[in-house]
C-alpha positions in Angstrom: -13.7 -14.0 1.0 -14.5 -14.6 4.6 -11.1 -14.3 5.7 -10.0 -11.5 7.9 -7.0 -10.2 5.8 -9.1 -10.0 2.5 -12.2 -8.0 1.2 -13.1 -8.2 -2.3 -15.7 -5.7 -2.7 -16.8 -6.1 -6.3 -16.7 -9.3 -7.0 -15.4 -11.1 -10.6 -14.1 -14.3 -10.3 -14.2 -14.9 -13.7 -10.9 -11.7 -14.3 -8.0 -13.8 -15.0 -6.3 -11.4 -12.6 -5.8 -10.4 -8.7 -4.8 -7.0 -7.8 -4.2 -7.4 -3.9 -3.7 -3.6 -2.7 -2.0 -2.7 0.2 -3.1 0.5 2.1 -1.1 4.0 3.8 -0.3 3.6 7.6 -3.4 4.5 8.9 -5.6 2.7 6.0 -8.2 0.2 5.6 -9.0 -2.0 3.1 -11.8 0.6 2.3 -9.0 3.0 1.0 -9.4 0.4 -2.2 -13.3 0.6 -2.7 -13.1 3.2 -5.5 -10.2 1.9 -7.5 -12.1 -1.4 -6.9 -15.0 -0.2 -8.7 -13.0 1.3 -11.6 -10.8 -2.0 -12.4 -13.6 -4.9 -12.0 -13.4 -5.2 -16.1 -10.1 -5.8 -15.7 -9.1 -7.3 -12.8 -10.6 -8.4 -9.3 -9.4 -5.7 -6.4 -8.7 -7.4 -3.1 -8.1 -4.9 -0.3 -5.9 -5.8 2.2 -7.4 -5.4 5.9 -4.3 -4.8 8.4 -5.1 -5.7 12.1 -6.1 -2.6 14.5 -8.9 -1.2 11.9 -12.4 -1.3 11.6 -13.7 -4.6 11.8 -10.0 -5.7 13.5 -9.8 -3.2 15.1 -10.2 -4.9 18.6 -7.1 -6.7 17.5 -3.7 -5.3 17.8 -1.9 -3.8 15.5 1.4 -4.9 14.0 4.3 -2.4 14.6 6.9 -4.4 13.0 6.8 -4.0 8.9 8.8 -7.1 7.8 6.4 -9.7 10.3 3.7 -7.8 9.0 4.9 -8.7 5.1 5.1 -12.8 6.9 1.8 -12.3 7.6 0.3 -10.9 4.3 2.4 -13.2 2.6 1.1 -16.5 4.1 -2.4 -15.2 3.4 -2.0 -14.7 0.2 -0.2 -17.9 -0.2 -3.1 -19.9 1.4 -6.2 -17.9 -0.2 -5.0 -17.0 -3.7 -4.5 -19.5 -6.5 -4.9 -17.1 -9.7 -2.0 -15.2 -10.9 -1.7 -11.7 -8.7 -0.2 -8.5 -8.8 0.2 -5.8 -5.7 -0.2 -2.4 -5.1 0.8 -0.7 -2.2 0.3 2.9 -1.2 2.9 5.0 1.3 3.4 2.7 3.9 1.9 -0.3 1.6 4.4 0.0 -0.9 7.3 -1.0 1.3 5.3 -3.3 2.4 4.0 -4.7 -1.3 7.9 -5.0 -2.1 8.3 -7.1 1.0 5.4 -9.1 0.5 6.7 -10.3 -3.1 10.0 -11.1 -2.1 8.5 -13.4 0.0 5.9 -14.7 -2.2 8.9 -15.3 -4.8 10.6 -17.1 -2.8 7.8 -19.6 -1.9 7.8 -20.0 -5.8 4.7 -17.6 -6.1 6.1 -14.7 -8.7 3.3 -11.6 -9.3 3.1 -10.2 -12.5 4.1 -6.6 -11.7 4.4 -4.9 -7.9 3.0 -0.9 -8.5 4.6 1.1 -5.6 2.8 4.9 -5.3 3.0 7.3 -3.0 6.3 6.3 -1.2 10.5 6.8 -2.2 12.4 3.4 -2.9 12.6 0.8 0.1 16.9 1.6 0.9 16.1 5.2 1.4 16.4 6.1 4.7 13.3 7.1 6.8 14.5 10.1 8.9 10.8 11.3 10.7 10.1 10.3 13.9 6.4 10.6 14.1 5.7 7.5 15.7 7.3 9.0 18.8 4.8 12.5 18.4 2.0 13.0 21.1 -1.3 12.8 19.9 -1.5 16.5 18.1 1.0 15.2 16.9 -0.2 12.7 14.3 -3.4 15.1 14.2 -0.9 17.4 12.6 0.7 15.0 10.6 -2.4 13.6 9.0 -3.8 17.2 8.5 -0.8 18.0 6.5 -0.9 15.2 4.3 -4.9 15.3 4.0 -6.4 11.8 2.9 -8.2 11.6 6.2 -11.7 13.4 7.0 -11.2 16.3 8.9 -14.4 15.5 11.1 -12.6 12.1 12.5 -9.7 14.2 13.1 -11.7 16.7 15.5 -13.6 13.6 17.0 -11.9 12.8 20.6 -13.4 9.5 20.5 -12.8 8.5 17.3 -9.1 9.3 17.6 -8.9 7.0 20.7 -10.1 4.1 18.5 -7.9 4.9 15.5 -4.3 6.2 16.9 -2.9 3.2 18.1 -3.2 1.4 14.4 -1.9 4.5 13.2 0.7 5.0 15.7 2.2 1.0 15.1 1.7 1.6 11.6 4.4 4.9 11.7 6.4 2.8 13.8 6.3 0.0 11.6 7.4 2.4 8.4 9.5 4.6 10.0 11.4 2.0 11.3 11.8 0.2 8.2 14.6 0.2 5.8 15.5 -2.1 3.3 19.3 -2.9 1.5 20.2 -1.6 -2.0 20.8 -4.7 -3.1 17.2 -6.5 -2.1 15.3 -6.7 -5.3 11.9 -8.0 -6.6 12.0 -10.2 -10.1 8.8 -9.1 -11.2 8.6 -5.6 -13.3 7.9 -2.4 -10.6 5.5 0.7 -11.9 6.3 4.2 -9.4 3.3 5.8 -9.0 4.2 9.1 -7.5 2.2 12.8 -7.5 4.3 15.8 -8.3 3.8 17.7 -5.0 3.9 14.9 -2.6 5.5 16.4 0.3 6.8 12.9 1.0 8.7 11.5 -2.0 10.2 14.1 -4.5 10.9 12.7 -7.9 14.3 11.7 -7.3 13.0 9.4 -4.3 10.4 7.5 -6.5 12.9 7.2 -9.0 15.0 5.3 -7.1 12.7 2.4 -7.0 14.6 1.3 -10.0 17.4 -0.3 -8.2 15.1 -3.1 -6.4 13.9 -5.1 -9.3 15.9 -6.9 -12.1 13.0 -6.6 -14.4 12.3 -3.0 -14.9 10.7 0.1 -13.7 8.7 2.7 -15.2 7.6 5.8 -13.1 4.1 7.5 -13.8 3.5 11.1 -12.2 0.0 12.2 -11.3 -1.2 15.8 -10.6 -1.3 16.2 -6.9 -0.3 15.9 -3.4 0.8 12.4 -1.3 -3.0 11.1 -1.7 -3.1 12.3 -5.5 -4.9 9.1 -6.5 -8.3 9.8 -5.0 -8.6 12.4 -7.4 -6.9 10.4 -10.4 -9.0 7.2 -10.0 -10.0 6.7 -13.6 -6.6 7.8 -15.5 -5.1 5.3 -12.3 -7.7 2.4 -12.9 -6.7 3.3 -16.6 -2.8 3.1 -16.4 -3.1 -0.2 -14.0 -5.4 -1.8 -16.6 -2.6 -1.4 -19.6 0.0 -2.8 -17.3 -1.7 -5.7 -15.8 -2.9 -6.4 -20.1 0.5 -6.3 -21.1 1.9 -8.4 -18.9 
């Protein structure tokens, strides 16, 4: 796909299935490239590119998470014919719940949003990072690992990537949904069990935004357990997206 939203990077248009993946604040589409690789038997992965990274990155970056959903949405809408299901890590989660509500709306209903990483969409976001210096974030992202060390000591790498990453906090910590807003389509939690993010409890709580069920799976690990998990992740994906 030549579109800027959208990179497929293992190709199989021939899977029945899409499994568009949403990234963490701070991601790229990249973020997907392994889980990609696992699931191509399965289903085709399409990693979501936010504007403000890599190849966008001359573009700016959206601090706002519900236009943000608008946008994803209408992309998704325009490019994708084939029955779809998302997956959204951290900040892509909320984001993934807000997408579908708007693709159901427009008459568009995935199979099954997978939420990991992140506590249910009403909880209340009480960090302020967004309004941190630049240490600040340096701090925050060395805390919560997932991000090479060596860009994080790189002064002129860090020029390039903290504004995405700054508008991407923004847009998450500023972000917080109603208890009653609920998806139609069946939600999988996706959590690891010493995220310092999301306790149990948190994840759990996913339950109350879709009328179709939830089911929470609990991975060994920190907030970026699934780069260590990949092919028990690919795995546990696979027999959802077969069952629906």
């Amino acid at each position: 796909m030549d579109d800027l939203w959208l990179r497929v990077f293992h190709p199989a248009p021939e899977r029945p299935m899409r499994l568009v993946c949403l990234p963490h604040a701070g991601g790229s589409a990249s973020s997907w490239f392994a889980l990609s690789a696992a699931m191509d038997s399965v289903a085709e992965v399409i990693g979501v590119q936010y504007p403000g990274r890599q190849d966008r990155w001359k573009q700016p970056p959206a601090s706002d998470l519900l236009e943000l959903a608008d946008q994803v949405a209408e992309v998704l809408l325009d490019q994708l014919s084939e029955p779809i299901a998302l997956l959204g890590h951290s900040m892509g989660s909320a984001l993934g719940f807000e997408v579908t509500r708007r693709l159901e709306r427009a008459g568009k209903e995935p199979v099954r949003l997978f939420v990991s990483g992140s506590r249910a969409a009403s909880l209340p976001r009480t960090d302020r990072i967004h309004e941190s210096d630049d240490q600040g974030f340096v701090d925050e992202l060395t805390r919560l690992g997932g991000t090479d060390p060596r860009l994080l000591n790189d002064r002129e790498m860090l020029n390039i990537m903290l504004p995405a990453i700054r508008a991407d906090y923004t847009a998450i910590e500023s972000y917080c949904s109603t208890e009653d807003a609920q998806v139609n389509c069946p939600v999988t939690v996706l959590t690891g069990d010493a995220d310092p993010t999301t306790n149990l409890a948190q994840a759990q709580a996913w339950a109350r935004h879709t009328t179709a069920g939830c089911d929470v799976r609990i991975y060994p690990g920190g907030h970026f357990y699934l780069v260590d998990v990949i092919p028990q992740l690919a795995e546990d994906i696979a027999k959802a997206l077969v069952a629906e």
